[in-house]
C-alpha positions in Angstrom: -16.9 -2.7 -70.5 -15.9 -1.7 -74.2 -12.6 -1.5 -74.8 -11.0 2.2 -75.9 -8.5 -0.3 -78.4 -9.5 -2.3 -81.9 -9.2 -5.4 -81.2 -8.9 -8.4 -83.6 -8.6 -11.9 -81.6 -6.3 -14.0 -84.1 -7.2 -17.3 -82.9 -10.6 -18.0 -81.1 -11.3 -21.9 -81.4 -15.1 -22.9 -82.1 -16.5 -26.4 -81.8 -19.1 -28.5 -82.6 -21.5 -28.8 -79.6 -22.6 -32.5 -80.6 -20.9 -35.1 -83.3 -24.8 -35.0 -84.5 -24.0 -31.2 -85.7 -21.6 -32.0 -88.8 -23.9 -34.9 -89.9 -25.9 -32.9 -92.2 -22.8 -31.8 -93.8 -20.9 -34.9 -94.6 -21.7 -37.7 -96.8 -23.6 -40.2 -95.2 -20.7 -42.6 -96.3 -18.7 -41.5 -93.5 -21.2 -41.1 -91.0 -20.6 -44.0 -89.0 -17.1 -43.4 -88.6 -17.6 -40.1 -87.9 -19.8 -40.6 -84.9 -17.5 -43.7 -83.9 -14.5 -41.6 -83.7 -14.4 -38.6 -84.6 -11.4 -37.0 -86.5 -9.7 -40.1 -85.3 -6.2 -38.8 -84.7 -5.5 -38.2 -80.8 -2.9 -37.2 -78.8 -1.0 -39.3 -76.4 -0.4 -36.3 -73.5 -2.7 -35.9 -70.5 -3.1 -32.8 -69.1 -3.5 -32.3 -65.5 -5.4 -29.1 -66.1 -7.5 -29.6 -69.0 -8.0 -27.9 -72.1 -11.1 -25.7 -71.6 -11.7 -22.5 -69.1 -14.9 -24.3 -67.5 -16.8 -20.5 -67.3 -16.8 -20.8 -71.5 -19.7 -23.2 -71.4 -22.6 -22.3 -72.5 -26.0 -22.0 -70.2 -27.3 -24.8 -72.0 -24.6 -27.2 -70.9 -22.9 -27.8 -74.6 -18.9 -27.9 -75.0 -17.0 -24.8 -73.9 -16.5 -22.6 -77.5 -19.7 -24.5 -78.9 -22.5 -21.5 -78.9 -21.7 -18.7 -81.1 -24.2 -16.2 -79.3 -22.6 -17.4 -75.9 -18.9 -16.7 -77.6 -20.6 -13.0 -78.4 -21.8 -12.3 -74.8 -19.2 -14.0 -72.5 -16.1 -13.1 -74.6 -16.7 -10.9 -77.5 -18.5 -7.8 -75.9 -17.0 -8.3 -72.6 -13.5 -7.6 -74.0 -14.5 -5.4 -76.4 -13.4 -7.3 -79.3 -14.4 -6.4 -83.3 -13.5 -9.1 -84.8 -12.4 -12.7 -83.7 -10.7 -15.2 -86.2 -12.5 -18.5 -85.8 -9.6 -21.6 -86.0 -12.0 -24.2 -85.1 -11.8 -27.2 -82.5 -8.3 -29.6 -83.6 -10.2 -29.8 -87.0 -6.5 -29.6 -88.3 -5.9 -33.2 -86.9 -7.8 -34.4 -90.2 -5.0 -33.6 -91.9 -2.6 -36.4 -90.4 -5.4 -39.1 -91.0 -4.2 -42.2 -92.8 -7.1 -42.1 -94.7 -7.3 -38.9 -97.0 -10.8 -39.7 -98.2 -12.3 -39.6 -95.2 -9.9 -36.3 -94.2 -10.9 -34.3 -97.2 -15.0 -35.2 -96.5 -14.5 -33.4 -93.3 -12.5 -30.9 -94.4 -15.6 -30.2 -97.0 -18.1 -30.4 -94.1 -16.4 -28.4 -91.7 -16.5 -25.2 -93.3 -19.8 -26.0 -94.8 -21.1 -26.0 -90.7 -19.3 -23.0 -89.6 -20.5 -21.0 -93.0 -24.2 -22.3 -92.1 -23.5 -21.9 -88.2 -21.3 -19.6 -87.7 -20.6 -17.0 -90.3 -24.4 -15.8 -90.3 -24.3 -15.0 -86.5 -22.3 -11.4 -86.8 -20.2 -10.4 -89.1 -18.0 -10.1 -86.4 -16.9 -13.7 -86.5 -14.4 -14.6 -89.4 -13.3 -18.2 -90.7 -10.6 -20.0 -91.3 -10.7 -22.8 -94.4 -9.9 -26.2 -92.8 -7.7 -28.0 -95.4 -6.3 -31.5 -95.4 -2.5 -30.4 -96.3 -1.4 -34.0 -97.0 -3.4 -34.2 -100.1 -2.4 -30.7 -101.8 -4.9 -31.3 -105.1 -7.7 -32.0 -102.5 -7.1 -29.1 -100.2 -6.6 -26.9 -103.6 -10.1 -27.4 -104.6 -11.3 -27.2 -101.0 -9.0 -23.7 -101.2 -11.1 -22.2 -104.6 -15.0 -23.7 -103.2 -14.3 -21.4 -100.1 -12.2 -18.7 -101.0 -14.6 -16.7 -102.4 -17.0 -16.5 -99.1 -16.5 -13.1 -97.7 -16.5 -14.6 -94.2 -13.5 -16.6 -94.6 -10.6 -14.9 -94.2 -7.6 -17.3 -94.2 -6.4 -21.1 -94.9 -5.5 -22.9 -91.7 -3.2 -26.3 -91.3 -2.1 -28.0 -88.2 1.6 -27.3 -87.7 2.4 -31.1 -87.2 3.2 -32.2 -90.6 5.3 -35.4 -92.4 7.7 -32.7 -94.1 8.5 -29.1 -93.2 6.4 -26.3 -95.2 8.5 -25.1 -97.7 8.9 -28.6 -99.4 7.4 -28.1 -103.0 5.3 -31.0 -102.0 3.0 -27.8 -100.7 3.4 -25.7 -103.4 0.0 -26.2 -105.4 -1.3 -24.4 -101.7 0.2 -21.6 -101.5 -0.6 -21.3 -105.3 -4.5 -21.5 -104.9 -4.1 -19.4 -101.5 -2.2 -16.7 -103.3 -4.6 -16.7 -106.0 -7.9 -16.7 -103.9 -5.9 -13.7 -101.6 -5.8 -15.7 -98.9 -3.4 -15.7 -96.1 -1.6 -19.3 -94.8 -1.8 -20.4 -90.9 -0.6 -22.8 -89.0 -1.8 -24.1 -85.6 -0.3 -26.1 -83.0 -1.7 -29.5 -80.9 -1.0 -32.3 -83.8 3.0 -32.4 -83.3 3.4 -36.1 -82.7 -0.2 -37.4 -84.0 -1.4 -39.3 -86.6 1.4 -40.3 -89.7 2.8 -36.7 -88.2 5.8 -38.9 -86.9 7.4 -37.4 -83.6 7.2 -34.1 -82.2 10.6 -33.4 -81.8 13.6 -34.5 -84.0 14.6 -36.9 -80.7 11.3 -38.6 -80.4 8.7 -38.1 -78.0 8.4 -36.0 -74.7 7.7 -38.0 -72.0 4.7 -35.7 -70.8 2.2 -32.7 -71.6 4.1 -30.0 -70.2 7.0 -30.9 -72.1 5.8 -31.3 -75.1 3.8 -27.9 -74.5 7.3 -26.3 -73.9 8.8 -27.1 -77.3 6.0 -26.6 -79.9 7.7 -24.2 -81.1 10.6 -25.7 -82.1 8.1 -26.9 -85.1 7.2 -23.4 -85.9 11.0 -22.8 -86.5 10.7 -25.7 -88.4 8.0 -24.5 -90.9 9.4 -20.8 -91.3 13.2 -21.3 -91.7 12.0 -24.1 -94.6 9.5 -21.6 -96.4 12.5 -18.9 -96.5 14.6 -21.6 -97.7 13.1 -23.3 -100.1 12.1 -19.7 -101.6 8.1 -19.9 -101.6 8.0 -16.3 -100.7 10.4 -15.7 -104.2 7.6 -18.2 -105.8 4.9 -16.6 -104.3 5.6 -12.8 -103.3 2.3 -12.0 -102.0 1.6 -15.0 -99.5 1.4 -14.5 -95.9 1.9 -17.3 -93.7 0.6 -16.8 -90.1 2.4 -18.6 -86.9 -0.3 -18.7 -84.4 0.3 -20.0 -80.5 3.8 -20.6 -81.2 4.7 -18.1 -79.1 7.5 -15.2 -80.0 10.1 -15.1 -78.4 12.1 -18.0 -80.5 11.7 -15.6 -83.5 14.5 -13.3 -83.3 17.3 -15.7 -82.5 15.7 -17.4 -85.4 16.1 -14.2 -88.2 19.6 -13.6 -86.6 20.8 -17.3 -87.1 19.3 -17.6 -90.4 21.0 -14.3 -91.3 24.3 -15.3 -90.2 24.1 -18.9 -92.2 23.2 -17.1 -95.3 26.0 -14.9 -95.8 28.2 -18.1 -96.1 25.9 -20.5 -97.5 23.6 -18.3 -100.0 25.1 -20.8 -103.0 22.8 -23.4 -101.7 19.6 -21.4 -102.2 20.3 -18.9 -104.9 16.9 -18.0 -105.3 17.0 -16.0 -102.1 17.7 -12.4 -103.1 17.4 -11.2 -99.5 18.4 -11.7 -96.3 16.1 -14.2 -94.3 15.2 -12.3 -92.4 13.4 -9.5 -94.5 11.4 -12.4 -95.9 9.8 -12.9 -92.5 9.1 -9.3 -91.5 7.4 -9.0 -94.8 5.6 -12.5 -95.0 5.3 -13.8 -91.5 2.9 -13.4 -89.0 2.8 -14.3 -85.5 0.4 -14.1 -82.9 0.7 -12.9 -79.0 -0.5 -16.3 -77.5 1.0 -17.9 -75.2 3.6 -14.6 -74.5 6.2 -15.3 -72.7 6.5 -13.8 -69.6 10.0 -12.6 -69.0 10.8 -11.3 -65.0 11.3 -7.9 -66.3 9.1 -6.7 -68.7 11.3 -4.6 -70.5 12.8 -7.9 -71.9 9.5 -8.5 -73.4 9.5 -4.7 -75.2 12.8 -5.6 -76.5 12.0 -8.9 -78.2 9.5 -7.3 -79.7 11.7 -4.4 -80.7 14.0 -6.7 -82.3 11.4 -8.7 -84.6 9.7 -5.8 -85.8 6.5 -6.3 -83.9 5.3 -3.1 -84.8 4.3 -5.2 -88.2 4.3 -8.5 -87.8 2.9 -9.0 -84.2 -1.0 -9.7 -83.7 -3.3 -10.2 -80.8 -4.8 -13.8 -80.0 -6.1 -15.0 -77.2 -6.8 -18.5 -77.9 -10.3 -18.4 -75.9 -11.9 -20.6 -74.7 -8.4 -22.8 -73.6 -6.9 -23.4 -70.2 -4.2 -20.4 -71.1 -5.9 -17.8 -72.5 -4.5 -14.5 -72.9 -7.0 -11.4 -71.4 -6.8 -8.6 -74.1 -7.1 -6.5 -71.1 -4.1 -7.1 -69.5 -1.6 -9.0 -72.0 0.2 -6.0 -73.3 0.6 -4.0 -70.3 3.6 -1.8 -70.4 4.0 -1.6 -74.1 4.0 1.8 -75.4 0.4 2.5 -76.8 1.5 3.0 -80.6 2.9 -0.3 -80.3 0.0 -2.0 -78.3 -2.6 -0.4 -80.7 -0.7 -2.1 -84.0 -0.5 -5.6 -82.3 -4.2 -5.2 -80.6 -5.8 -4.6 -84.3 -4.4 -2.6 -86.4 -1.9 -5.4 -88.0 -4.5 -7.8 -87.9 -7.1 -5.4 -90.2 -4.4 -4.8 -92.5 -3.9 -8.4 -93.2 -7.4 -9.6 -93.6 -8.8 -6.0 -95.3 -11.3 -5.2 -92.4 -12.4 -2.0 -92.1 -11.9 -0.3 -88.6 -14.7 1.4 -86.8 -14.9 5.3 -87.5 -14.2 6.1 -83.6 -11.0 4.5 -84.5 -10.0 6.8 -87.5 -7.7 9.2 -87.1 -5.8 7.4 -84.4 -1.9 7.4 -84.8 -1.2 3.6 -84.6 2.7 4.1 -84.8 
């Protein structure tokens, strides 16, 4: 069932099977409160559906995402996936603990168990340095212990946050991320947790599906502050990747922030641009959860109209309730186009190599 495409899965979540797992990798300081509760930082919203595909369990009975050899089978060479971009299981939570001690111990032993569990599988699983983004010093030196691994391939932070992303606030980050050549993401699920404060600027949705509907109004959040408070002028080669947020928002994003700057450019005259070039060039976003427009030619237009062609990349978000089959996501695209967002942006952001019956192929 190999796939003809390259395929690079931007955001395949891991977990530990047992709270047992990470105890060899934390001190035993916080062991106690580790086993008692966890991350400690939940979510208020119940939903009806769950948050696991139940056939992602492994035979052994562990939690869905939880095997690595079981990822390879069931997923990976059933899809035909190269590589698959680990985000972990809500380890981004830690970040929003009132406790930053405790949040930058598990920071620590998180990557430490998916370097020792994980990363030595196949060299087709890549990893994502868990951070806690409320203590930048912490999550700098976190940022240069990691970044040298070859199997880690990007910084990740939860996209609920106490200030938007461009604040200076984050700037030692994107420093040490820049400097290690590491690419920024963000990830969704901890709007509204922790010392995050509300999900939305009017409080909290009343249920899941609502507050599912309007995550990304935080990812417009994050981006329009990192154009305007000018960390891409700061720091001209970071990438910052958007991941499950969706894409449809982002156009009528670029063309708003577009407009606003050719009258208001005095109040951030460190821009030298238009907004919206700094997105195509630094943004990423991935495919997950795409919207689903009644005619799918709207769908080819939106992506026609934020440059997909470059900034666009496949995820799938396996093994969760709404996960996106590589097989049939992109249907209808023209294959140039489907080829770029299937892999070929994705290799070109984290330096892999593509697979010689690949070469040769006209991605554009």
């Amino acid at each position: 069932m190999r796939s003809a495409s390259f395929i690079v899965d931007a955001d395949v979540h891991n977990s530990i099977g047992k709270p047992e797992d990470l105890l060899a990798y934390l001190p035993k300081a916080w062991h106690q409160q580790w086993l008692e509760s966890g991350v400690g930082v939940h979510g208020q919203y119940y939903s009806p559906v769950g948050v696991m595909r139940q056939d992602a369990r492994p035979e052994n009975g562990g939690a869905a995402g939880s095997d690595p050899h079981f990822v390879l089978r069931h997923y990976m060479e059933s899809f035909g996936i190269d590589y698959a971009i680990l985000t972990g299981g809500g380890e981004q939570g830690l970040s929003l603990h009132a406790d930053p001690d405790y949040a930058n111990a598990l920071a620590s032993a998180f990557n430490d168990w998916l370097v020792d569990r994980w990363l030595g599988v196949s060299p087709k699983f890549k990893g994502s340095i868990q951070i806690n983004h409320s203590d930048p010093a912490e999550a700098v030196k976190e940022i240069d212990r990691m970044g040298a691994h070859p199997g880690m391939v990007q910084i990740v932070m939860g996209s609920g946050a106490r200030m938007p992303y461009g604040n200076r606030f984050y700037h030692p980050i994107y420093e040490a991320a820049e400097r290690n050549g590491l690419p920024v993401a963000i990830h969704p699920g901890t709007e509204g947790k922790g010392i995050a404060g509300a999900p939305t600027p009017s409080g909290y949705p009343t249920r899941y599906m609502e507050w599912h509907n309007i995550l990304p109004a935080n990812f417009m959040t994050h981006i329009n502050s990192l154009v305007c408070e000018g960390v891409f002028e700061k720091y001209p080669k970071l990438k910052f990747i958007a991941i499950e947020g969706g894409i449809g928002w982002l156009p009528h994003l670029m063309w708003r922030m577009d407009k606003n700057y050719r009258a208001l450019r005095d109040s951030a005259p460190w821009l030298k641009r238009l907004p919206s070039e700094y997105i195509v060039e630094h943004v990423r976003v991935t495919t997950q959860p795409i919207e689903e427009p009644q005619k799918p030619e709207h769908l080819l237009q939106i992506f026609q109209m934020m440059h997909a062609e470059r900034i666009a990349m496949f995820s799938s978000d396996y093994p969760h309730w709404d996960f996106d089959n590589p097989k049939v996501v992109l249907r209808g695209l023209p294959q140039g186009l489907k080829e770029r967002i299937l892999g070929y942006n994705a290799a070109e952001l984290y330096g892999f190599p593509i697979p010689s019956e690949h070469k040769g192929e006209d991605p554009v």
